[in-house]
C-alpha positions in Angstrom: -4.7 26.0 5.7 -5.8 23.2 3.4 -4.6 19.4 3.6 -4.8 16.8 0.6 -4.0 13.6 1.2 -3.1 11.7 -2.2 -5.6 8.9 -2.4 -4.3 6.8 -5.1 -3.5 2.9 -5.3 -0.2 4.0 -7.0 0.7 6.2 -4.2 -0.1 3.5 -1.8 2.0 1.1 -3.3 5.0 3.0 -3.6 4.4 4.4 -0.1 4.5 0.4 1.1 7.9 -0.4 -0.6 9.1 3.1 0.9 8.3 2.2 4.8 10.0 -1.6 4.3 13.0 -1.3 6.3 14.9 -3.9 4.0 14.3 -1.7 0.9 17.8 -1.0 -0.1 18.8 2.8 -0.4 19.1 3.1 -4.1 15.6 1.6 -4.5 14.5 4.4 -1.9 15.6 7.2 -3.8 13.6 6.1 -7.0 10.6 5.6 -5.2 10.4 8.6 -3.4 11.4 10.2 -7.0 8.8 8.5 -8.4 6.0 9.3 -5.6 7.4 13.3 -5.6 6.2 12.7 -9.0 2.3 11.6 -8.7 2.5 14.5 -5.5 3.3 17.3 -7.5 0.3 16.4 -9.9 -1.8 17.3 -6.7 0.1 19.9 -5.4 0.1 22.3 -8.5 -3.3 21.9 -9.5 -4.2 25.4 -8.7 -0.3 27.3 -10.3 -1.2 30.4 -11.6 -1.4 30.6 -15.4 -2.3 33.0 -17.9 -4.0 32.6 -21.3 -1.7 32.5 -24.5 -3.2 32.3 -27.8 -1.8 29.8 -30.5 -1.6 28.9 -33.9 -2.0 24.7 -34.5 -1.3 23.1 -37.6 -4.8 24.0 -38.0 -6.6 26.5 -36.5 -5.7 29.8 -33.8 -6.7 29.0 -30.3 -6.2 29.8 -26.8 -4.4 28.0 -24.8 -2.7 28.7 -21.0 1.0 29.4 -20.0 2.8 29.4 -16.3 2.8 33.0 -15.2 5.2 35.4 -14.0 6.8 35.3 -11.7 7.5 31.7 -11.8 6.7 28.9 -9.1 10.0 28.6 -7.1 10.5 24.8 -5.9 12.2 25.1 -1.9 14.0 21.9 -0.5 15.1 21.9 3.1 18.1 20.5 3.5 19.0 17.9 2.9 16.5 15.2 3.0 14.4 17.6 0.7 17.2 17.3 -1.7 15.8 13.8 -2.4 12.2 15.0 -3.8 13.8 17.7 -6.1 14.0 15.9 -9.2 10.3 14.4 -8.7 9.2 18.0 -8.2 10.7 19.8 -10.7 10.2 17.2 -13.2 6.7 18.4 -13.6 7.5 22.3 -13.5 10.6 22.0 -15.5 10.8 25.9 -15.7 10.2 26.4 -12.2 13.3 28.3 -10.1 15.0 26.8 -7.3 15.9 28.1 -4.0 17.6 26.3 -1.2 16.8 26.3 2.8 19.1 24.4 5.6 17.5 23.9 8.4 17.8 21.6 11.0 16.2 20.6 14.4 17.8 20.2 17.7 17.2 16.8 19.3 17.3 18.2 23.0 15.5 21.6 22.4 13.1 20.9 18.8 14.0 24.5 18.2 14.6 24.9 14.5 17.8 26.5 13.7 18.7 28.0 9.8 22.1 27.3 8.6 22.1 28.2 5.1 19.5 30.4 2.9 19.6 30.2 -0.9 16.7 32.2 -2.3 15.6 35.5 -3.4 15.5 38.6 -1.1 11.8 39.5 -2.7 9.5 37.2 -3.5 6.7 39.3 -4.1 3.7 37.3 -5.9 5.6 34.0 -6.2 3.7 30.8 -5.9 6.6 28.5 -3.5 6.4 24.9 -3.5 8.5 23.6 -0.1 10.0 19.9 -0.2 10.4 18.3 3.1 9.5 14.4 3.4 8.2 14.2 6.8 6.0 16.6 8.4 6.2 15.0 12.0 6.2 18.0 14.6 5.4 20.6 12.3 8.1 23.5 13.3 10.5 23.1 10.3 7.2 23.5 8.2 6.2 26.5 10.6 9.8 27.9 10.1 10.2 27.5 6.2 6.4 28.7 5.6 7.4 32.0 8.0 10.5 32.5 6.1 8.9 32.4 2.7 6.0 34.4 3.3 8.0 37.2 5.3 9.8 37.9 2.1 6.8 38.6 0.1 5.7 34.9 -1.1 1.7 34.9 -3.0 1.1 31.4 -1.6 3.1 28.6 0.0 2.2 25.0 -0.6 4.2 22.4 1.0 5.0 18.4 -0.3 5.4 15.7 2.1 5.9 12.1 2.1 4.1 11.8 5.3 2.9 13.8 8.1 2.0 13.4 11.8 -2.0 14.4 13.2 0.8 16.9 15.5 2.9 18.3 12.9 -0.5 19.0 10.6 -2.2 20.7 13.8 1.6 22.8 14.7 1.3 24.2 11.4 -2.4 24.8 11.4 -2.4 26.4 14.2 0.9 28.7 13.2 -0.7 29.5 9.7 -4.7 29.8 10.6 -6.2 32.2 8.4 -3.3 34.6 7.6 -1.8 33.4 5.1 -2.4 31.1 2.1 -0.9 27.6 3.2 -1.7 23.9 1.2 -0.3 20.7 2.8 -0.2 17.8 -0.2 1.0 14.2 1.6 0.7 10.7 0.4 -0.6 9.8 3.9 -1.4 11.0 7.5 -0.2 8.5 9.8 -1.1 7.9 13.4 1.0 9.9 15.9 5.0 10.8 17.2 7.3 8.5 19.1 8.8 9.9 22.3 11.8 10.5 19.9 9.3 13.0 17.6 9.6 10.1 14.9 6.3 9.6 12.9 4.4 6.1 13.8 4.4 3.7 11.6 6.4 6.7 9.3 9.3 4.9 7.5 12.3 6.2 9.9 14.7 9.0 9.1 14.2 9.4 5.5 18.0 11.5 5.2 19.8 8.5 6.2 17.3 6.1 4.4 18.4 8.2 0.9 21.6 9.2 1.7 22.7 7.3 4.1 24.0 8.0 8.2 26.0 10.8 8.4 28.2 11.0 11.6 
């Protein structure tokens, strides 16, 4: 598994505005659009492409395409939902799959409640959305589901991450499959609630608001 933590004064900034607790929700959204944004510039550094040679106004060349099959973007519900647009921006002609998942507070087991993607994924690059990666088993979950249906490699984009979640899913993924981890920062440890630390709270209810 590889992690890459965004070092950039841009990324920072918005990062700041994002853990202010008086940031209004509308203001949250666009930032976290905004930051998917510089994250996925990072993330797909290595998508697969193939050469396609060109005519310019001037002369032939060669140039590179996206390859088949094409990256398929994965946001966990529903928080993931939020970093969509960001992501997708950049890989416009990427496909879309859905996954629900959600933790329970008593047990941290992760259960699925709703699977939108393709039986085979045989070959396909997957870029998973999911803000926080604080104790790692949604991560550990989604990357599982992915790969078990045939995925080439799995790279995952989050806001933040915990030094526990990071070593959950290291230790889940080791060398057997191919697993990238692109976040904006590493922060310094869980709560007693599995809530990152300084971390910017629940970041569903901060973009959508609380749902009873």
């Amino acid at each position: 598994m590889r992690l890459h933590i965004a070092d950039h004064p841009l990324i920072a900034h918005k990062l700041t505005v994002l853990r202010d607790r008086t940031t209004p929700s509308a203001t949250f959204r666009q930032l976290v659009d905004e930051l998917v944004t510089l994250l996925a510039y990072e993330a797909t550094r290595h998508v697969s492409v193939t050469d396609k040679r060109i005519d310019t106004p001037v002369a032939q060349t060669v140039g590179v395409q996206l390859s088949e099959p094409r990256p398929l973007v994965v946001p966990v519900l529903r928080a993931g939902l939020g970093m969509l647009e960001g992501m997708t921006r950049l890989l416009p002609t990427a496909e879309v799959g859905f996954l629900g998942m959600r933790r329970d507070d008593d047990t941290l087991e992760i259960e699925t409640y709703a699977n939108r993607l393709p039986d085979d994924l045989s070959g396909r690059q997957c870029f998973v959305l999911d803000p926080m990666l604080a104790t790692g088993h949604t991560m550990v979950a989604a990357t599982d589901y992915l790969f078990e249906r045939g995925a080439k490699d799995v790279t995952c984009v989050c806001l933040l991450a915990a030094p526990e979640g990071v070593a959950t899913l290291e230790g889940a993924v080791g060398d057997r499959a191919d697993v990238t981890v692109v976040v904006a920062a590493v922060d310094e440890r869980l709560n007693e609630k599995s809530y990152i630390v300084p971390g910017l709270g629940d970041a569903g209810d901060r973009l959508y608001g609380i749902v009873d």
